[in-house]
C-alpha atoms as one frame of an Amber mdcrd trajectory, in Angstrom:
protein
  84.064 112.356  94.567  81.924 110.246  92.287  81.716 106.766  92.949  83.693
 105.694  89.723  86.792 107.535  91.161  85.931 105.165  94.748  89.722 103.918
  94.948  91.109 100.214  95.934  94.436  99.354  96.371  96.304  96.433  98.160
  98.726  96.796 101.364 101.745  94.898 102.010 103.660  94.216 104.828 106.458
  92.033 103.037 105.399  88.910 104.959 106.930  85.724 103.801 104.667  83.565
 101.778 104.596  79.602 101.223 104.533  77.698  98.238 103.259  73.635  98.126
 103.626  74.388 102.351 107.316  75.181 102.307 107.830  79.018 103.183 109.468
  80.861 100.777 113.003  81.958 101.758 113.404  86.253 101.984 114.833  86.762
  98.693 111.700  84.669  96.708 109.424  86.938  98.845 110.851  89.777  97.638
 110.371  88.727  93.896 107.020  87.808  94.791 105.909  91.169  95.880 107.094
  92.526  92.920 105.326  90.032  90.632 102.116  90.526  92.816 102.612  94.350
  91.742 102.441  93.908  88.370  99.122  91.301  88.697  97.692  93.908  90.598
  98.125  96.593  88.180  96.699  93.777  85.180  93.566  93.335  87.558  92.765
  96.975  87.794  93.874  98.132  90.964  94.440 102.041  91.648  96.896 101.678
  94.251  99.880  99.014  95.532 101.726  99.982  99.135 104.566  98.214 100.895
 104.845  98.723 104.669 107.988  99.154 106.863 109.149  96.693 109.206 112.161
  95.343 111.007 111.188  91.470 112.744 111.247  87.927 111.446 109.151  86.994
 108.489 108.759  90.474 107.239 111.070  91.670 103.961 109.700  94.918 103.650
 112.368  97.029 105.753 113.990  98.909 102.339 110.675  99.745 100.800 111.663
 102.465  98.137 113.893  99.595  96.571 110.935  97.543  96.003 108.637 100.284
  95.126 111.228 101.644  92.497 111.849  97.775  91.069 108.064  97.825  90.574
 108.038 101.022  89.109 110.482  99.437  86.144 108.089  96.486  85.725 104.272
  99.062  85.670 102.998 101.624  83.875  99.987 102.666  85.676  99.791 101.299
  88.923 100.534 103.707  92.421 103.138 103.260  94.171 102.637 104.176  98.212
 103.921 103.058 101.306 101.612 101.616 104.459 102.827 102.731 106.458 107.144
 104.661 106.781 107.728 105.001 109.980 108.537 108.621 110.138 109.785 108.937
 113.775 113.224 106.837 112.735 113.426 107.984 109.096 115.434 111.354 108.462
 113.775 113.652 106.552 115.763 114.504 104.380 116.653 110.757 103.300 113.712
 110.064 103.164 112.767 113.197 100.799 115.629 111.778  98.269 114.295 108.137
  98.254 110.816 109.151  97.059 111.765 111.857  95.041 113.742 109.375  93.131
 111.038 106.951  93.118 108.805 109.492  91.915 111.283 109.926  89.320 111.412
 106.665  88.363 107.616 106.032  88.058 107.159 109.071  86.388 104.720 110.808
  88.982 103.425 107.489  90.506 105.088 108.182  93.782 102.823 108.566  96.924
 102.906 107.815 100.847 101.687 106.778 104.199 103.658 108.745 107.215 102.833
 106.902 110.678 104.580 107.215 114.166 104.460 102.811 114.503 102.448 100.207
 115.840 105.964  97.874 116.003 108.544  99.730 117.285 111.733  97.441 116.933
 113.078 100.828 114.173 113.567 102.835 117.172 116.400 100.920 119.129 117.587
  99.686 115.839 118.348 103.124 114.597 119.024 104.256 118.134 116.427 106.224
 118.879 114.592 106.374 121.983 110.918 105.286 122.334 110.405 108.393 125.148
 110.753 110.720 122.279 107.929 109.007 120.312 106.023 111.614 119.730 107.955
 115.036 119.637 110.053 112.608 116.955 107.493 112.317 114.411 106.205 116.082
 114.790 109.354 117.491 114.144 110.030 115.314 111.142 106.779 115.745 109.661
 107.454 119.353 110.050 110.673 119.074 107.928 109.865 116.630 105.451 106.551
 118.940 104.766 109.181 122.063 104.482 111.251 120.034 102.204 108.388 118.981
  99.582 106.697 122.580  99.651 109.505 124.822  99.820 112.329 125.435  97.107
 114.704 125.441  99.051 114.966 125.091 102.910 116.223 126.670 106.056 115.635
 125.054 109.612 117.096 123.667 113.225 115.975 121.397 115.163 116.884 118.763
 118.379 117.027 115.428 116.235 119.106 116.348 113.479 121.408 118.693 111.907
 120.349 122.300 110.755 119.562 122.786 107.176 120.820 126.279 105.817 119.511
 127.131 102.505 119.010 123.488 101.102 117.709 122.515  98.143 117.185 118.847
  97.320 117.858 116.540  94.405 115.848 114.982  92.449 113.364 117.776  92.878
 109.536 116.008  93.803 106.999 117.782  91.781 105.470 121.286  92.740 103.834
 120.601  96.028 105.161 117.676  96.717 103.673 114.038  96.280 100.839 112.907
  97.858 101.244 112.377 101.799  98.950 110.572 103.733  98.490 110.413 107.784
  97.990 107.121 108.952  95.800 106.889 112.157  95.301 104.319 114.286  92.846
 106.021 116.544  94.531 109.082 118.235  92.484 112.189 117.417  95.383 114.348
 118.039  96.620 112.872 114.573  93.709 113.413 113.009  94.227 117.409 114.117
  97.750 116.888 112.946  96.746 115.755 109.611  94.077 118.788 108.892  96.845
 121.045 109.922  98.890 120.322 107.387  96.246 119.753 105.008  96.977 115.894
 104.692  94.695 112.994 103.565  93.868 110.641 106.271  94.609 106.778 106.035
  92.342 104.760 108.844  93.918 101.743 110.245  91.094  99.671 110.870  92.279
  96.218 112.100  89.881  95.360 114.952  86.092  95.901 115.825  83.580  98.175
 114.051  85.212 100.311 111.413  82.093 102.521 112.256  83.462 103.634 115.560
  85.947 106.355 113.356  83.105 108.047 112.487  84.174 110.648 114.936  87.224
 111.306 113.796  86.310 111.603 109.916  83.684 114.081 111.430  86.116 116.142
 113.402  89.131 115.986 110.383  86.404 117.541 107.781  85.859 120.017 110.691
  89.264 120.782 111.235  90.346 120.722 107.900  87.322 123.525 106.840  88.591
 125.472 110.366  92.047 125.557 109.341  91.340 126.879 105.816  92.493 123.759
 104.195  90.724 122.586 100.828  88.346 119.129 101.322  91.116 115.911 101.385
  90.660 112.602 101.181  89.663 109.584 103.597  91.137 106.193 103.464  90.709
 102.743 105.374  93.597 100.048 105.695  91.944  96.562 106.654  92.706  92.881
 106.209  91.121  90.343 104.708  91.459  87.941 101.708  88.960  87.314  98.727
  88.232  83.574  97.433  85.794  82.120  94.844  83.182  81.217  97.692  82.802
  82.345 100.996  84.072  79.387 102.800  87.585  78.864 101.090  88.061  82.389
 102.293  86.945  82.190 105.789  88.632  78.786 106.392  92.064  79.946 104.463
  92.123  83.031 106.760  90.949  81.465 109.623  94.345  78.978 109.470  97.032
  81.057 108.683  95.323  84.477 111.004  95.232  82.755 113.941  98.737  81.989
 114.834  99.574  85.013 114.104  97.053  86.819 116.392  97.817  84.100 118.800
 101.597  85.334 119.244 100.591  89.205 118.946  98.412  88.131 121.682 101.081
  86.844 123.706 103.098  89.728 122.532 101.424  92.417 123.633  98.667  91.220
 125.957  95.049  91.622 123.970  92.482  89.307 123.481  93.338  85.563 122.153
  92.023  84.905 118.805  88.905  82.469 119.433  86.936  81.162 116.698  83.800
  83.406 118.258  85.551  86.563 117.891  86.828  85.672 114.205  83.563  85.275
 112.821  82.272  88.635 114.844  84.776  90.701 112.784  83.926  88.528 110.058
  80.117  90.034 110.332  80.578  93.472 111.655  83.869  94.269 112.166  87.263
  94.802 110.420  88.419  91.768 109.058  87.262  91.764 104.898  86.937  88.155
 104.235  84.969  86.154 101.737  83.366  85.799  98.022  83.575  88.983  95.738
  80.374  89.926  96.981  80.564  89.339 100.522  83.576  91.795 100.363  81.740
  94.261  98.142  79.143  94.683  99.991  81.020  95.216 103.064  83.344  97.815
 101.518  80.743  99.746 100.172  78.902 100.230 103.371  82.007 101.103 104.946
  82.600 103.385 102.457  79.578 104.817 102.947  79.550 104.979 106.991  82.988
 106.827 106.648  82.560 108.678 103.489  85.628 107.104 101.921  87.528 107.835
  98.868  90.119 104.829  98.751  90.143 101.425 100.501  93.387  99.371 100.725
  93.039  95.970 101.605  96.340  94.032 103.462  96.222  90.899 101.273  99.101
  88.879 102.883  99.783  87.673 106.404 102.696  84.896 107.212 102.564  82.130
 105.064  99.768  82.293 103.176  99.627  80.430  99.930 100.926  82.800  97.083
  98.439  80.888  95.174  95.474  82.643  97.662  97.907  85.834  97.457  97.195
  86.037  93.874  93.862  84.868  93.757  92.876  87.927  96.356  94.810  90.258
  93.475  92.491  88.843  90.496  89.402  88.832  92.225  89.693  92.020  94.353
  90.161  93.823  90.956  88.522  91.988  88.754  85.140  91.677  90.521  85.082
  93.377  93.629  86.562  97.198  92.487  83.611  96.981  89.936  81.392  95.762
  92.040  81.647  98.382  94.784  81.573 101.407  92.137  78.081  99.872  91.098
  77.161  99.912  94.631  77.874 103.422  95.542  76.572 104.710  92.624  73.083
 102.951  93.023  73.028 104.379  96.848  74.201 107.552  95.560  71.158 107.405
  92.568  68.683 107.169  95.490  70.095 109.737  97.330
């Protein structure tokens, strides 16, 4: 891939924003992501994804709705998930949401399949968390069936048997494109060469460098398994400000409590200031000026060999005034940016 095709896109998780420091109520969230959308695709950005979650503060839990109301309002612009929770999504549901969406967009349709990080689906649709895993194979298995096959036949333990079924709205041939999210499990980086599946990195803590491995071994596997090359993405956070301390200090406020009751949570490290500027430097947290956050994509880019970066824009109630201001600058200045980077590294290679 040439470095003009390098891909950016944003990632949301539907998290409520504020407005003159009054949070904005669920349904002006909602209206805001789809605004965002549309400033996204005016600023130049390849791709915009909306997550899938079920707790407080979070409004993305019916994301095909809100991908096909931005589909109405774009022209261009991707539409992708990050990530569906697979393991408590049917299939075949979930096969009839995006082929509609695809539909809609006309062809814009893509996605993120993950197993979950937050698992509060899994008692709400009554599944049970001891079937994590064979869950999510055996649903990746179908929903694969249903986007490459005409029409299907299959059984199964989690759901009913299909017997000659054939969906509609048909996707395109092949499917749309379906991504593996990874949060560091190399068994799903096997899983994704398998099926021949791009590979979305969640990166949210320490070194992005230390996936090296895996990128290694999914090119390996994918070449062993007789799949064509695919292509290698990283989700991170961060936000992007005029200068480099409005962004650190914005972050810094509204990042903390949240880390601080994840911490509490689930029992990891407590978010000192020390470790916040350490992922500033080296690690996974893409915070600052244009060029602080060029820079640091492109050698990430380079480390991983990436083809697409997505960067997680909001987190609970940040200013939808430094929402949009990410939007502009990430692709106004730092897309272009980080194409002229890689293709001056890749000049002197």
């Amino acid at each position: 891939m040439t470095a003009s095709a390098f891909e950016i896109g944003l990632n949301s998780f539907g998290e409520v924003a504020s407005d003159g420091g009054q949070a904005l109520d669920d349904a002006q969230t909602v209206r805001l992501l789809v605004e965002e959308a549309k400033l996204a695709e005016a600023s130049g950005l390849d791709v915009f994804s909306i997550g899938e979650h079920y707790r407080p503060g979070h409004v993305d839990s019916a994301t095909p709705v809100l991908l096909s109301a931005v589909a109405t309002t774009t022209e261009r612009i991707r539409l992708g998930t990050s990530v569906t929770v697979l393991s408590t999504n049917d299939p075949v549901r979930l096969y009839h949401d995006f082929s509609t969406l695809d539909a809609v967009s006309n062809g814009r349709a893509q996605l993120v399949l993950g197993r979950a990080s937050a698992t509060e689906s899994f008692p709400l649709f009554g599944y049970d968390l001891a079937d994590y895993e064979p869950l999510f194979e055996e649903k990746l298995e179908l929903f694969m069936r249903l986007q490459r096959e005409e029409t299907v036949t299959w059984s199964g333990t989690f759901r009913a048997p299909l017997t000659e079924q054939r969906l509609r709205p048909r996707m395109r041939p092949g499917g749309i494109p379906t991504w593996i999210g990874v949060g560091g499990s190399p068994h799903s980086v096997l899983r994704a060469a398998r099926y021949g599946l791009p590979l979305m990195l969640a990166v949210v803590g320490g070194r992005p460098q230390r996936f090296t491995a895996h990128v290694d071994l999914f090119h390996r596997a994918l070449q062993e398994s007789g799949h064509d090359p695919q292509p290698v993405g990283q989700h991170s956070l961060g936000l992007v400000a005029d200068t480099d301390e409005e962004a650190v200090e914005t972050w810094w406020r509204y990042w903390q409590p949240v880390v601080a009751a994840l911490a509490e949570e689930r029992g990891f490290y407590k978010p000192t200031r020390e470790r916040f500027e350490g992922e500033l430097d080296h690690g996974a947290l893409f915070v600052g000026s244009p060029e602080t956050v060029a820079r640091k994509i492109a050698k990430v880019a380079r480390d991983l060999r990436l083809n697409r970066f997505d960067l997680k824009y909001d987190i609970m109630h940040l200013p939808r005034q430094a929402r949009a201001r990410t939007i502009e600058l990430l692709g106004r200045e730092v897309a272009p940016r980080v194409r002229e980077l890689l293709t001056k590294e890749s000049a002197h290679v």
